[in-house]
N, C-alpha and C positions, 0 to 999 in steps of 0.2 A: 976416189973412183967409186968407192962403196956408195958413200953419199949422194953422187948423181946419178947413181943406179937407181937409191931407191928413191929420187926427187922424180926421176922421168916416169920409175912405176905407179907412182902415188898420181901425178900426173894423165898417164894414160886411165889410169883405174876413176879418176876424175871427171874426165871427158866423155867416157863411155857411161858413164852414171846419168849425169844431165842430157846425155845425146838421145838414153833408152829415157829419161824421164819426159822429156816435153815430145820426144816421139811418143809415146804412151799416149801423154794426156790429149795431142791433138788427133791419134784415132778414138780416142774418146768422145770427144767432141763428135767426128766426123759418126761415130756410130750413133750418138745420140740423134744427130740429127736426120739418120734412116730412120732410127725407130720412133720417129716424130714428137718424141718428148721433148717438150718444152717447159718453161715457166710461166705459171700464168698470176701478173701483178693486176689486172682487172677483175678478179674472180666475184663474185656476189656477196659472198660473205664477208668478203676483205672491204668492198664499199660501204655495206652497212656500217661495218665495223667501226670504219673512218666516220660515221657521222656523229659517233661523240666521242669529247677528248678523252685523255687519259686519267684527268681529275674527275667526268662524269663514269667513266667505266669501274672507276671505286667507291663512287659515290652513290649508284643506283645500279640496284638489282635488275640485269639484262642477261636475254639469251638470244642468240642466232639458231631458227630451226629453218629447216626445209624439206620439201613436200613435192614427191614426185609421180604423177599418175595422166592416164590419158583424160582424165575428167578434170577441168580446173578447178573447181570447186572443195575437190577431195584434196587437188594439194595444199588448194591455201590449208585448207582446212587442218593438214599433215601437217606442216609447216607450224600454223600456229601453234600447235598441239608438241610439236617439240621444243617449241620457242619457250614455252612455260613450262616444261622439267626444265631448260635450261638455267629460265631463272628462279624455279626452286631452290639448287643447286646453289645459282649465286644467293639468293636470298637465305639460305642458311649458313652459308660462309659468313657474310657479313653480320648476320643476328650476333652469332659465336663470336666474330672477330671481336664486334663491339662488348661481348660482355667478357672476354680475357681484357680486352685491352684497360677494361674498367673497371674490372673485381678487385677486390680489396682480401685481405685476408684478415680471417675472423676466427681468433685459437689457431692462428699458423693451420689452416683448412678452407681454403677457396672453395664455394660454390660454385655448383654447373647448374645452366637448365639441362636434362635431362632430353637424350634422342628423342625421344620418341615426344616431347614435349614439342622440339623444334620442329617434327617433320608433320605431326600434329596442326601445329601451326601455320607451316609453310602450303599443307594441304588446302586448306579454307580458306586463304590467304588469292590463292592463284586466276579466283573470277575479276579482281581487282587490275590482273595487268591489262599493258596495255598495246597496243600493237602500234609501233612508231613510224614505221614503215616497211615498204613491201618492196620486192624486185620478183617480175613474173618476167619466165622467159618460156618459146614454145619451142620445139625441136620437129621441123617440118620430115624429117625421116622417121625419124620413130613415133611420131604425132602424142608427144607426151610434155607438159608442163608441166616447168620445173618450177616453184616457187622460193625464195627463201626471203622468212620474215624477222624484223628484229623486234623481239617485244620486251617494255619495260613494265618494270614495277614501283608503283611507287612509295617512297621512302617511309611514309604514313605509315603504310605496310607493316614496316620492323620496327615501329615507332611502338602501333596496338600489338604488334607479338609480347613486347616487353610488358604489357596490361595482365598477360597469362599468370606471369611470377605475383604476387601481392607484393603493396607498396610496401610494407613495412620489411621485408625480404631484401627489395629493390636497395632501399635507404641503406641497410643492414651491411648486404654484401658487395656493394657497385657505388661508384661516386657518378652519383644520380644525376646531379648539376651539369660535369663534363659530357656525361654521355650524352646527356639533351642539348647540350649547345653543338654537338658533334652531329647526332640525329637532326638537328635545327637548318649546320649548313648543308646537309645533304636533301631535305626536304625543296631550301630553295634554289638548290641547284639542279634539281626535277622541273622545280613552277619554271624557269626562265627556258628549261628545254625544250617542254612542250606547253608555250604558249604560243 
């Protein structure tokens, strides 16, 4: 008797779990869709995004900016303008990446370039990118263009940062041969993207 007391209460206590659970989640739902939140799989940035693969997005220094003002010209111009911090950003990931991935150790003591060497670097670097494409959209209410631009950089790029370190450095603490054949296929997998 005990036993199907406590099978009926586990039962009851069961029922009422899942009955309050998917009641919950569907005035959730129902309230989401008062508060007009949706998801949005077309967004601008997400398009860019999509226009290069997965093996170009590691392989070339890019950033997504966007630019928004009642003047068009101020957003592209915004836009652009954050699309290169962007790929500063990436462009000194990748520098760094390449030179862990290919430091050597010398007296058990791995070399770095130096912050301030790479951001150095990545500064003078950034007249070089490029702007690969645009999406301008206008908002007839608030009479403001939005821009967002994807700009790349090219691999060259992190090729001459490497020129900073001296060669005999380069030889010393980095296996020079791999890195170049590694900087080699990301160069021509730039040339085939934007020709």
């Amino acid at each position: 008797m005990r036993i199907q007391l406590t099978k009926i209460v586990i039962t009851a206590a069961l029922s009422l779990a899942l009955a309050f659970t998917f009641g919950c989640s569907k005035d959730t739902v129902k309230s989401s869709e008062a508060t007009g939140t949706k998801r949005i799989v077309d967004a601008p940035e997400l398009e860019l995004e999509k226009k290069l693969s997965e093996k170009q997005r590691e392989s070339i220094p890019w950033g997504i900016g966007t630019g928004i003002s009642t003047d068009r010209q101020m957003a592209r111009t915004e836009s652009i303008a954050y699309g290169q911090a962007a790929v500063a950003r990436s462009a000194k990931a990748q520098l760094n990446g390449l030179l862990k991935t290919y430091q050597k150790n010398v007296n058990e003591q791995p070399n770095k370039m130096t912050e301030e060497l790479m951001n150095n670097y990545v500064d003078t670097q950034l007249e070089g990118s490029y702007v690969f494409e645009t999406i301008m959209e206008f908002d007839e209410n608030s009479k403001k263009y939005s821009v967002y631009t994807l700009v790349l950089l090219n691999p060259e790029k992190i090729e001459s940062g490497l020129s900073t370190v001296s060669k005999e450095e380069l030889e010393l603490r980095y296996d020079r041969q791999k890195m170049q054949e590694e900087i080699d296929r990301r160069k021509a997998e730039y040339r085939n993207l934007v020709k």
